[in-house]
MIMINU-371383 format. One record per residue: chain; x, y, z of N, C-alpha, C, O in turn; residue number from 1. Coordinates in steps of 0.05 Angstrom, whole numbers, plus 5000, padded with zeros to 4 digits. Example, Ala and Ser with C-alpha at 12.3 -4.5 7.8 and 13.67 -1.06 7.14 Angstrom:
mol,n_px,n_py,n_pz,ca_px,ca_py,ca_pz,c_px,c_py,c_pz,o_px,o_py,o_pz,seq
A,5264,4886,5156,5246,4910,5156,5264,4934,5156,5285,4934,5169,1
A,5257,4955,5142,5273,4979,5143,5258,5001,5157,5268,5023,5161,2
REM end
This chain:
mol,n_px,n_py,n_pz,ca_px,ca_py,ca_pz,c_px,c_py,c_pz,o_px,o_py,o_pz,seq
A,6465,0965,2288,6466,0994,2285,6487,1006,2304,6487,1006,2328,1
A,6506,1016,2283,6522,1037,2307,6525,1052,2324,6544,1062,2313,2
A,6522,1067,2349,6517,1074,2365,6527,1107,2356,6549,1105,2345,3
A,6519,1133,2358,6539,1151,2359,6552,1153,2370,6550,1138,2389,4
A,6581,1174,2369,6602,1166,2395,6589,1200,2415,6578,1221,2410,5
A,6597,1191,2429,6602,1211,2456,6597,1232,2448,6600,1227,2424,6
A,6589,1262,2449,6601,1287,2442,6606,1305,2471,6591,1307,2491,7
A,6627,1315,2466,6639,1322,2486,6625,1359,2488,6640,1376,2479,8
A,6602,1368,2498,6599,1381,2498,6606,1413,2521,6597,1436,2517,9
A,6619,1408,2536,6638,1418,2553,6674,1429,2537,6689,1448,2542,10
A,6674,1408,2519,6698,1411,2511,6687,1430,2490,6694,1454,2493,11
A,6667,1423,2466,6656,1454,2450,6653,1480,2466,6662,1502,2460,12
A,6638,1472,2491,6633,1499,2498,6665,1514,2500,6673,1532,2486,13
A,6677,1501,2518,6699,1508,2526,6723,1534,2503,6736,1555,2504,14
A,6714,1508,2483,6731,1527,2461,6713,1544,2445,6723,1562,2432,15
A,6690,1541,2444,6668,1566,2447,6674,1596,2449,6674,1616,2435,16
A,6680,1585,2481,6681,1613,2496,6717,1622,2491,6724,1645,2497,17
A,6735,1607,2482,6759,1621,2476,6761,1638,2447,6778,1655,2442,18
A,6734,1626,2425,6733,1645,2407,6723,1669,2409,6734,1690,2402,19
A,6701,1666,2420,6684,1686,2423,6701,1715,2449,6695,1738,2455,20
A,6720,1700,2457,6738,1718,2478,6749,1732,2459,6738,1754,2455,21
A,6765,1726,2447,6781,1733,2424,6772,1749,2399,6787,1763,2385,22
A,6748,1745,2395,6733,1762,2380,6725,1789,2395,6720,1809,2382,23
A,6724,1788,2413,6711,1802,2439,6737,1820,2445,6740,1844,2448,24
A,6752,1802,2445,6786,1827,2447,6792,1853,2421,6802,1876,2422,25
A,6782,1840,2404,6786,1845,2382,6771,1876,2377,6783,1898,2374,26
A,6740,1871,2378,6727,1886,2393,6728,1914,2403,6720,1934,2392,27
A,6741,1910,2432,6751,1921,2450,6769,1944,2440,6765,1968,2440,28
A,6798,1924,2430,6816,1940,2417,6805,1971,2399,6814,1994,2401,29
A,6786,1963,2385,6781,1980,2362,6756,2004,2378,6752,2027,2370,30
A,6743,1989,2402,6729,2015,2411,6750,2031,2428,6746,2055,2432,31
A,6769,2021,2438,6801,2038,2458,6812,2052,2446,6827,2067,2457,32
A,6809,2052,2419,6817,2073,2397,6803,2088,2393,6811,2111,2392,33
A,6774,2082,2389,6760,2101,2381,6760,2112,2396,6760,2136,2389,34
A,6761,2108,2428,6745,2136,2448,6772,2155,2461,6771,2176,2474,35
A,6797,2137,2450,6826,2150,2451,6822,2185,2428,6825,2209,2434,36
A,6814,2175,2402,6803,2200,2378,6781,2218,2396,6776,2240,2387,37
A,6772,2211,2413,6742,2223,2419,6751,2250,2438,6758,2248,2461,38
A,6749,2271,2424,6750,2297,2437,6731,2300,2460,6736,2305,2484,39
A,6710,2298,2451,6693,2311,2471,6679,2292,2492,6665,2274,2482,40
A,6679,2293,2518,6671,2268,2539,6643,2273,2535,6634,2250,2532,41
A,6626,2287,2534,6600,2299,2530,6585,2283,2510,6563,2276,2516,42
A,6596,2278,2486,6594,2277,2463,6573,2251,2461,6587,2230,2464,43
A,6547,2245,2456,6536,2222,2459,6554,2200,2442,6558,2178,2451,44
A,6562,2206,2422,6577,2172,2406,6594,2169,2424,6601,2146,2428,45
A,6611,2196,2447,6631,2183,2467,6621,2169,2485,6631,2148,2493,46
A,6594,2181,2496,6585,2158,2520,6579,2126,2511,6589,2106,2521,47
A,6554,2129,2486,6557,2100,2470,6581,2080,2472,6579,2057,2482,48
A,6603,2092,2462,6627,2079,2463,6637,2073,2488,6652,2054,2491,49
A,6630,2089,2509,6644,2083,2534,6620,2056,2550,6630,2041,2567,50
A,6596,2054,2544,6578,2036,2553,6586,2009,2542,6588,1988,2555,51
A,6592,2013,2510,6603,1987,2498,6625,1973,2508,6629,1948,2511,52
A,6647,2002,2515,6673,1982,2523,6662,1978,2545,6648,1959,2538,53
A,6655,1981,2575,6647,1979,2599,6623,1947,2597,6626,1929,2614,54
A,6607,1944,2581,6599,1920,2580,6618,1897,2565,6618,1872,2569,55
A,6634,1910,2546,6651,1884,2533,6675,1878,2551,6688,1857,2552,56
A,6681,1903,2567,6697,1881,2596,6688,1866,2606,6696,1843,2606,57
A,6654,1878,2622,6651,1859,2630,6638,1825,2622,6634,1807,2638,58
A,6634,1825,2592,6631,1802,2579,6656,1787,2588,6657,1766,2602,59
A,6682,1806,2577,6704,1784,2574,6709,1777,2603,6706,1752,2606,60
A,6714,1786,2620,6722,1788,2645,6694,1756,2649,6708,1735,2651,61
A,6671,1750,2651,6657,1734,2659,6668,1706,2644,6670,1684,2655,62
A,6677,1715,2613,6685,1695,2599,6714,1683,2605,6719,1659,2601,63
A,6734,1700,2616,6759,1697,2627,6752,1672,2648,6758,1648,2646,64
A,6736,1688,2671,6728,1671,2697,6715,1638,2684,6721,1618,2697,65
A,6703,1634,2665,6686,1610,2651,6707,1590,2652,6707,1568,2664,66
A,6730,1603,2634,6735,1586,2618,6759,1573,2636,6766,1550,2632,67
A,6772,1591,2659,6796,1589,2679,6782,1561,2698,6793,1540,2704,68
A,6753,1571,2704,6739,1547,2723,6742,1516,2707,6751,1495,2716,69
A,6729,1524,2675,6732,1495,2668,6757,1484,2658,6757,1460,2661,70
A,6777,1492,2649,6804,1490,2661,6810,1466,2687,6814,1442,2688,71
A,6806,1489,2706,6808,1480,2727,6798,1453,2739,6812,1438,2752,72
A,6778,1450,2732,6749,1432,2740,6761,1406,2730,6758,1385,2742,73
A,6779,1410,2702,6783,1386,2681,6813,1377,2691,6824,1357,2683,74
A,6824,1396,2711,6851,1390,2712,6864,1395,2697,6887,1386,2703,75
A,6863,1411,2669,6873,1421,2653,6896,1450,2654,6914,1459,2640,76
A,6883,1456,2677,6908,1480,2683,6925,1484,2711,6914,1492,2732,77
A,6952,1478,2708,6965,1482,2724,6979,1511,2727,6989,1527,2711,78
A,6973,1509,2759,6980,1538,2762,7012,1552,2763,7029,1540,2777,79
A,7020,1575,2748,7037,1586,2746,7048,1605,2763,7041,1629,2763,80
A,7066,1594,2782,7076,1618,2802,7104,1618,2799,7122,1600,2798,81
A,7102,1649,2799,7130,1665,2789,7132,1689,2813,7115,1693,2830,82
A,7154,1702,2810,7159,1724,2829,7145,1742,2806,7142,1737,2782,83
A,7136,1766,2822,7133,1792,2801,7129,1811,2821,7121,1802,2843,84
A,7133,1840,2817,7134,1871,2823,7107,1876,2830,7096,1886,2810,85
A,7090,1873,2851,7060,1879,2851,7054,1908,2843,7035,1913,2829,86
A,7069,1922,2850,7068,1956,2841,7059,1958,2816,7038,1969,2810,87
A,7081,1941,2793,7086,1941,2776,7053,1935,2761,7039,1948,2745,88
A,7049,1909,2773,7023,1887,2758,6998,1904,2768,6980,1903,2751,89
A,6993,1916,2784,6976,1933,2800,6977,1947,2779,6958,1941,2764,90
A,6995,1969,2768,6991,1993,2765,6980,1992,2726,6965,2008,2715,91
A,6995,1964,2714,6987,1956,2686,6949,1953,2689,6934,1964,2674,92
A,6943,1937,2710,6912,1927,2710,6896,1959,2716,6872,1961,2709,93
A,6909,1978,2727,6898,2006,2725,6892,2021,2700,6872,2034,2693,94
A,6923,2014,2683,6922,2033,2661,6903,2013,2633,6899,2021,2610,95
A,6899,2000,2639,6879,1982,2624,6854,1993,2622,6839,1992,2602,96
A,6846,2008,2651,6817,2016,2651,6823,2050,2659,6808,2059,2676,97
A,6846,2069,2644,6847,2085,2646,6825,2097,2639,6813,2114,2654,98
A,6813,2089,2607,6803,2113,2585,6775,2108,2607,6767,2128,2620,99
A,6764,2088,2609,6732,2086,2625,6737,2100,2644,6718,2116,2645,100
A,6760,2109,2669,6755,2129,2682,6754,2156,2679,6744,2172,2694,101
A,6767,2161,2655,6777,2187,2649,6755,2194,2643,6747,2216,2651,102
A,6736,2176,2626,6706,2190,2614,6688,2188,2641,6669,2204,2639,103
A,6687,2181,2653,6673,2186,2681,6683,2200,2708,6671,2202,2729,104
A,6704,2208,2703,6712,2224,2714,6715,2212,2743,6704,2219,2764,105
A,6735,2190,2737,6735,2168,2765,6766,2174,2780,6784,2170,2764,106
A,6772,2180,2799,6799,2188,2811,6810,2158,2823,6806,2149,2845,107
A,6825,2148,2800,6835,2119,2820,6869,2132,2833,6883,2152,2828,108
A,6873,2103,2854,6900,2112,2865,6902,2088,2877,6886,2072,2887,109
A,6941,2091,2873,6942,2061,2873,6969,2073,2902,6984,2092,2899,110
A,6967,2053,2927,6982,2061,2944,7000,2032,2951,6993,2021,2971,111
A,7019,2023,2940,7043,2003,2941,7065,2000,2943,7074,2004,2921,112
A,7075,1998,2951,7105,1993,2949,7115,1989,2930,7107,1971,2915,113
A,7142,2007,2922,7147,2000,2894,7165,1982,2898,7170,1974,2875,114
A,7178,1968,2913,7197,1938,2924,7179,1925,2926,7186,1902,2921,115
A,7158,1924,2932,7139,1897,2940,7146,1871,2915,7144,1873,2891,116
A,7151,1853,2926,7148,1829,2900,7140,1808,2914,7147,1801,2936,117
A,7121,1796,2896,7106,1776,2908,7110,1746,2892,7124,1745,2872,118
A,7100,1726,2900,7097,1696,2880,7066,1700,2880,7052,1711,2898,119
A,7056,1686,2852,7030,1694,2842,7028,1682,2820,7047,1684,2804,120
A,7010,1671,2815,7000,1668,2782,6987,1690,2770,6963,1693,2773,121
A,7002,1708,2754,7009,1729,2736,6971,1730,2728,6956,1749,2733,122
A,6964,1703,2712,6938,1707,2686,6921,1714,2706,6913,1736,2712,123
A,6916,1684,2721,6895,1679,2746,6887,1710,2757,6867,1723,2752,124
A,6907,1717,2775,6902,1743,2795,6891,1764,2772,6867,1773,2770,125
A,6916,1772,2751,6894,1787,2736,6863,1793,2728,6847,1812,2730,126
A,6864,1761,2716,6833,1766,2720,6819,1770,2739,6800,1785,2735,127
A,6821,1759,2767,6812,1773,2789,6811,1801,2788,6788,1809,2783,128
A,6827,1816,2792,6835,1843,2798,6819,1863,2776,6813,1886,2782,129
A,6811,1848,2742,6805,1869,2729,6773,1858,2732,6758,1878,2735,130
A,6760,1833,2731,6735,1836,2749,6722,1859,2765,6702,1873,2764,131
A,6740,1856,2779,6734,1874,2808,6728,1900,2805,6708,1913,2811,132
A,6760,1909,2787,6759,1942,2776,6739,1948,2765,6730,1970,2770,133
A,6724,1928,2742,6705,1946,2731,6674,1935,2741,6655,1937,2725,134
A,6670,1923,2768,6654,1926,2788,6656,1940,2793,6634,1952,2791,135
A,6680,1961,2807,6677,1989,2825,6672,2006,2808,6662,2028,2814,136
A,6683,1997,2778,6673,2029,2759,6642,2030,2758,6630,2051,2757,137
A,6630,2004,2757,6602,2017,2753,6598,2026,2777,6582,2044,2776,138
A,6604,2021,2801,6591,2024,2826,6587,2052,2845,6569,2061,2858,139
A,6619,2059,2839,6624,2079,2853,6619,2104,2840,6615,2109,2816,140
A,6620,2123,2864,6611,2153,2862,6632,2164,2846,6627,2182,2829,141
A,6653,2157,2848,6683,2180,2835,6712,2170,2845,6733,2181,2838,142
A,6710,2151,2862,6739,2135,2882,6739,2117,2868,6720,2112,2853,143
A,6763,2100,2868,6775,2082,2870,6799,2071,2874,6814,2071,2855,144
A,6807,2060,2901,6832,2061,2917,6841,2034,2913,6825,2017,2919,145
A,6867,2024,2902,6883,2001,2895,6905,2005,2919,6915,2027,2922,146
A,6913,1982,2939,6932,1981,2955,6936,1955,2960,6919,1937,2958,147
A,6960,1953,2969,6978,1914,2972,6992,1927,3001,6999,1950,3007,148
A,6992,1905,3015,7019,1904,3032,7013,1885,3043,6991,1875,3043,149
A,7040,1875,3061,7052,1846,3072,7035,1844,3100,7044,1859,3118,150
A,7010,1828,3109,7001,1828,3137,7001,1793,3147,6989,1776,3134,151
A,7014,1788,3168,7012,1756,3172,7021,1736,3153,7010,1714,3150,152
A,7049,1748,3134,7052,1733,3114,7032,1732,3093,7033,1710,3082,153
A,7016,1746,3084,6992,1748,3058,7002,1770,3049,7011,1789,3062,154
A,7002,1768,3021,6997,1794,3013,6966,1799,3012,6948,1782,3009,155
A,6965,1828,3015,6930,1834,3014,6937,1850,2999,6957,1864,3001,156
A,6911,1851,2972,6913,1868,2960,6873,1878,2962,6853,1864,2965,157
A,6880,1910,2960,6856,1911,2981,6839,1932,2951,6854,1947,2939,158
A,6813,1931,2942,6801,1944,2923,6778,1963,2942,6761,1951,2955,159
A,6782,1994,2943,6758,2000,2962,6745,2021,2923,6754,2024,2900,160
A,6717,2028,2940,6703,2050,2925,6691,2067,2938,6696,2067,2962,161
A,6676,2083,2931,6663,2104,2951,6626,2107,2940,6613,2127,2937,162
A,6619,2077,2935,6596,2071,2922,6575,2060,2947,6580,2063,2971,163
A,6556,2050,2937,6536,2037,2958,6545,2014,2986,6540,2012,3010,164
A,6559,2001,2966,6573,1977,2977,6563,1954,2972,6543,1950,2958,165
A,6579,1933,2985,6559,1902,2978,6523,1898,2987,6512,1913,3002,166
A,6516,1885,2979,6483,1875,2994,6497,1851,3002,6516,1840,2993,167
A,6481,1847,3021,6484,1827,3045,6495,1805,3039,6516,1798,3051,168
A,6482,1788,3017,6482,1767,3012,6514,1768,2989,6521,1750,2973,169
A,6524,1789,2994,6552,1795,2969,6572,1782,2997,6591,1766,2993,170
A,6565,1790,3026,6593,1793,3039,6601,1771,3044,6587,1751,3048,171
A,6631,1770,3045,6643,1744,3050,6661,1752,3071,6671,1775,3072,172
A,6667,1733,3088,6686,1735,3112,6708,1705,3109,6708,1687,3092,173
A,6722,1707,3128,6745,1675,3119,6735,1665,3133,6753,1652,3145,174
A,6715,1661,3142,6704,1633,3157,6686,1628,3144,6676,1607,3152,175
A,6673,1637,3125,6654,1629,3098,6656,1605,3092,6678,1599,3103,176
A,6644,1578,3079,6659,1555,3068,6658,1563,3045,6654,1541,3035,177
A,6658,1576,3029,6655,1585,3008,6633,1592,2989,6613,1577,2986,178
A,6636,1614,2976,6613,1633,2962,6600,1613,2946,6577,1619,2945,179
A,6607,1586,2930,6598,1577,2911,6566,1570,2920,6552,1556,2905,180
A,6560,1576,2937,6526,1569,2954,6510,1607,2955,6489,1614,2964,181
A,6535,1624,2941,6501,1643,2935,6509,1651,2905,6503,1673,2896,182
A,6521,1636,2890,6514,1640,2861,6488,1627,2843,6486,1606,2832,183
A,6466,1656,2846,6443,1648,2835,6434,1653,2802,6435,1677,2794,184
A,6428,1633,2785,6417,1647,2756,6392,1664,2750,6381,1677,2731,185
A,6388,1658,2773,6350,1680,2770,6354,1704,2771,6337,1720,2763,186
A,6375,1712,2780,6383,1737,2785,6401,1761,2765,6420,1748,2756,187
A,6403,1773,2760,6426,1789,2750,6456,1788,2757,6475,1785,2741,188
A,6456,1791,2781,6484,1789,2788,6493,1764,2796,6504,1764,2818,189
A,6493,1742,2783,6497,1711,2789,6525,1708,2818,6521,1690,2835,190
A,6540,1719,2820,6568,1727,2841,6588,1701,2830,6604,1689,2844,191
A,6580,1695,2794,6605,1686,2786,6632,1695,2793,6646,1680,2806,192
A,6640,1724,2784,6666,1740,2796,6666,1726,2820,6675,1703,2820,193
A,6655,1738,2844,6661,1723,2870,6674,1701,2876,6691,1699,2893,194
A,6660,1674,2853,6664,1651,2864,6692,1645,2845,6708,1628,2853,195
A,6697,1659,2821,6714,1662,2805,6738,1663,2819,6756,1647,2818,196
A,6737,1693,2839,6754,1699,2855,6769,1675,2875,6791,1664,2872,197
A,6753,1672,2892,6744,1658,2915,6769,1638,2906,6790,1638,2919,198
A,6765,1618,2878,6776,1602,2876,6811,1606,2864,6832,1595,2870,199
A,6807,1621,2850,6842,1630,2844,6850,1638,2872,6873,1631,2876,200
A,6841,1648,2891,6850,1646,2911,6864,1626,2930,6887,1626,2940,201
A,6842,1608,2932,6851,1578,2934,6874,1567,2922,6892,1559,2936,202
A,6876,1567,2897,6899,1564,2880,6922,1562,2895,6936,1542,2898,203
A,6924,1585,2904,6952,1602,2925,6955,1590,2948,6942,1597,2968,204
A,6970,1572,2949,6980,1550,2972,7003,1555,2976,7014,1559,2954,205
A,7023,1560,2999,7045,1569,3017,7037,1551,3044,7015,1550,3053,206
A,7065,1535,3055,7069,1530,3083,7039,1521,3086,7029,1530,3107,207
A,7021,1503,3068,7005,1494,3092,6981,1507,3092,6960,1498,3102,208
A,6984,1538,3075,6962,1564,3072,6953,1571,3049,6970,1575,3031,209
A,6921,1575,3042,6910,1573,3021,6907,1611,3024,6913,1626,3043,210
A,6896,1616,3003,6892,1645,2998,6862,1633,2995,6854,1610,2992,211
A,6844,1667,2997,6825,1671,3010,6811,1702,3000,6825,1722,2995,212
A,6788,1700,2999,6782,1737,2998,6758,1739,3016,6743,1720,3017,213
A,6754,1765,3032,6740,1774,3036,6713,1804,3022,6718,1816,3001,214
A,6697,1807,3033,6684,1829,3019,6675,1843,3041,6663,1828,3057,215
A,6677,1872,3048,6667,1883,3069,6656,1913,3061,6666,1923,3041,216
A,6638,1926,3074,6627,1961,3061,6647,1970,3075,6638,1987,3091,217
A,6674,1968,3080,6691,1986,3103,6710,1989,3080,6733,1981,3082,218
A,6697,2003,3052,6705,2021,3035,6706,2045,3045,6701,2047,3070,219
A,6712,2073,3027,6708,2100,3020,6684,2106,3032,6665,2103,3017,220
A,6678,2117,3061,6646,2131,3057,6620,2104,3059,6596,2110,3055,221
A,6628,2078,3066,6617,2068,3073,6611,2037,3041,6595,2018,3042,222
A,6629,2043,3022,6634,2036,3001,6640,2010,3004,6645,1999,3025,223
A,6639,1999,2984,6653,1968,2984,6691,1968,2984,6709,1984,2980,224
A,6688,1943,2991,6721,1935,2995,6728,1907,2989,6718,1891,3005,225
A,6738,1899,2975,6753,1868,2960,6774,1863,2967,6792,1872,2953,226
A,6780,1848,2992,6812,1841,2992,6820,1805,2988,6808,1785,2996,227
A,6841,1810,2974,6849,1783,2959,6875,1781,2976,6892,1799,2974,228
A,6878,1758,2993,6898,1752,3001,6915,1725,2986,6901,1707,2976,229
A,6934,1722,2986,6952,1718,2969,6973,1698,2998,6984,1713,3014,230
A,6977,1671,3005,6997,1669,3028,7029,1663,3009,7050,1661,3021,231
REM end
């Protein structure tokens, strides 16, 4: 009797989660339109629509992080570093989550250098950065402050809000060995993002120097703060 062969069930999931992204974009697209038509911010089908897009980021954004880890894990993805305009990449990952602020009435500001250019993997950091953003959109009171600049050779690019801030068990410092020891499933907030982060960070090797993030409440008003350093 023949044995069945193998099934590679990592590799299904894997391409799983690239359909279901993609369906999920798809999605997206067509509610960014709708609440673009939507006159009135008041309007309950506008808030509906704004809860939908606000959870289908954050679906994709979790599914982004999934699928980058197992990638990664398999050795399947090598990382892409290029020069690019941080001003520039900063200010696109803003206008992405324009319409969700506009209906909440969220004041972002982005403070950069418009010469700043950095080396970076373009996809990777993205997804970092738009994680984050629409953490601070649910979080915060009405802020949200985007800023980069050059400290000790890193770029830092620094995410504050003017919300509660992290709980305890969120903060990370660079002497952490790494977050992947408080990502829990019992919980709601598993700190996938985090460890998501954490590791595109790593990615970022210069002279000898790995990139790194921290998490601190020395936001807005006592708010959270995300900085992604970059060497």
């Amino acid at each position: 009797m023949s044995q069945a062969p193998e099934f590679d069930y990592k590799a299904l999931l894997a391409s799983s989660i690239h359909e279901v992204k993609n369906s999920l974009n798809m999605l997206l697209n067509s509610v960014d339109q709708a609440m673009l038509s939507a006159a009135e911010l008041d309007n309950p089908v506008t808030q509906h629509l704004l809860q939908i897009q606000y959870e289908g980021k954050k679906v994709n954004d979790d599914l982004v992080g999934l699928l980058a880890i197992y990638r990664i894990d398999n050795q399947q993805y090598s990382i892409n570093i290029d020069e690019y305009s941080v001003f520039d990449f900063l200010q696109e990952n803003l206008q992405q989550h324009e319409i969700m602020m506009q209906h909440r009435a969220i004041t972002p500001s982005l403070n950069c250098d418009e010469a700043l250019n950095w080396y970076f993997d373009r996809d990777l950091t993205k997804g970092v950065i738009s994680n984050v953003i629409n953490n601070l959109y649910k979080y915060t009171k009405d802020i949200i402050d985007i800023s980069a600049t050059v400290e000790d050779h890193y770029l830092v690019i620094r995410l504050k809000d003017n919300g509660p801030g992290y709980p305890e068990d969120m903060i990370i410092t660079h002497d952490d060995e790494g977050y992947q020891k408080n990502i829990c499933f019992d919980r709601a907030n598993t700190g996938l993002g985090l460890y998501f982060s954490e590791l595109v960070a790593e990615l970022h090797k210069n002279k000898g120097r790995s990139g790194f993030i921290t998490t601190t409440n020395d936001g807005i008003d006592g708010g959270g703060q995300f900085s992604l350093y970059l060497p």
